[in-house]
C-alpha positions, 0 to 999 in steps of 0.5 A: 500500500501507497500512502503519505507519511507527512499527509496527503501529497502530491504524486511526486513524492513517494511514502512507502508503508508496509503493513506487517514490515513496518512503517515505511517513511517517505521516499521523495525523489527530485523530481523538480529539486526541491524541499528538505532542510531543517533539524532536532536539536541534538545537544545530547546526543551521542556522535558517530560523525563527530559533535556538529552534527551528532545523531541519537543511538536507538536500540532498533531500526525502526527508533533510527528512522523514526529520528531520521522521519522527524528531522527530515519533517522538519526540515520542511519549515526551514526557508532560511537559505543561510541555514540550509547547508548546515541542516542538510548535513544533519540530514544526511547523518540521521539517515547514515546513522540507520544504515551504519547502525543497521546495515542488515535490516531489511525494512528501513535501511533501504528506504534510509540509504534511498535518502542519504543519496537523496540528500547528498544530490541536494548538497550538490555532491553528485559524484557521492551521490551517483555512488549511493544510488548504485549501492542502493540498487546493489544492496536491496534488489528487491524493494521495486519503489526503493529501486524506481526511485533511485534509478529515477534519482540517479539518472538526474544525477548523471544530468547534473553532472553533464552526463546526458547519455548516462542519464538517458540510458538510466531513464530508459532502464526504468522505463523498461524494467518497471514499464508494467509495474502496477505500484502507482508511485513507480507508474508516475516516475515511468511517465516521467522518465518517458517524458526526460529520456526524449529530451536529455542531451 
C-alpha cells in the first residue's frame, strides 16, 4: 500500500508503508529539486560523525528512522537559505546513522540509504551521490519503489553532472524494467522518465 507519511501529497513524492514490515517513511525523489532542510536539536546526543552534527543511538531500526522521519519533517519549515547547508548535513547523518547502525535490516535501511543519496544530490555532491544510488540498487534488489526511485534519482544525477547519455540510458532502464509495474508511485516516475529520456542531451 501507497500512502503519505507527512499527509496527503502530491504524486511526486513517494511514502512507502508496509503493513506487517513496518512503517515505511517517505521516499521523495527530485523530481523538480526541491524541499528538505531543517533539524532536532541534538545537544545530547551521542556522535558517530563527530559533535556538529551528532545523531541519537536507538536500540532498533525502526527508533533510527523514526529520528531520521522527524528531522527530515522538519526540515520542511526551514526557508532560511543561510541555514540550509548546515541542516542538510544533519540530514544526511540521521539517515547514515540507520544504515551504519543497521546495515542488515531489511525494512528501513533501504528506504534510509534511498535518502542519504537523496540528500547528498541536494548538497550538490553528485559524484557521492551517483555512488549511493548504485549501492542502493546493489544492496536491496528487491524493494521495486526503493529501486524506481533511485534509478529515477540517479539518472538526474548523471544530468547534473553533464552526463546526458548516462542519464538517458538510466531513464530508459526504468522505463523498461518497471514499464508494467502496477505500484502507482513507480507508474508516475515511468511517465516521467518517458517524458526526460526524449529530451536529455
Amino acid at each position: 500500500m501507497i500512502s503519505s507519511f507527512f499527509g496527503n501529497q502530491s504524486a511526486r513524492q513517494i511514502v512507502h508503508t508496509g503493513e506487517g514490515r513496518g512503517i515505511r517513511a517517505g521516499i521523495t525523489p527530485l523530481i523538480t529539486g526541491i524541499l528538505l532542510l531543517m533539524v532536532l536539536s541534538t545537544s545530547s546526543c551521542t556522535s558517530i560523525f563527530g559533535p556538529k552534527h551528532a545523531v541519537p543511538e536507538e536500540a532498533t531500526a525502526r527508533d533510527q528512522m523514526r529520528i531520521a522521519e522527524r528531522q527530515l519533517e522538519a526540515t520542511r519549515t526551514t526557508f532560511d537559505p543561510d541555514m540550509r547547508e548546515e541542516e542538510l548535513e544533519k540530514a544526511v547523518a540521521a539517515f547514515r546513522a540507520v544504515v551504519e547502525r543497521f546495515p542488515n535490516d531489511s525494512n528501513f535501511t533501504p528506504l534510509a540509504h534511498y535518502y542519504w543519496a537523496l540528500l547528498t544530490q541536494q548538497q550538490g555532491r553528485y559524484r557521492s551521490a551517483e555512488r549511493l544510488y548504485r549501492e542502493v540498487l546493489r544492496r536491496y534488489p528487491n524493494d521495486d519503489v526503493v529501486n524506481a526511485s533511485s534509478l529515477f534519482g540517479l539518472a538526474e544525477t548523471y544530468e547534473q553532472l553533464g552526463r546526458g547519455r548516462d542519464s538517458q540510458e538510466t531513464y530508459r532502464e526504468l522505463v523498461e524494467v518497471y514499464a508494467n509495474s502496477d505500484d502507482p508511485v513507480i507508474q508516475d516516475l515511468v511517465q516521467i522518465a518517458r517524458v526526460r529520456r526524449g529530451r536529455v542531451l
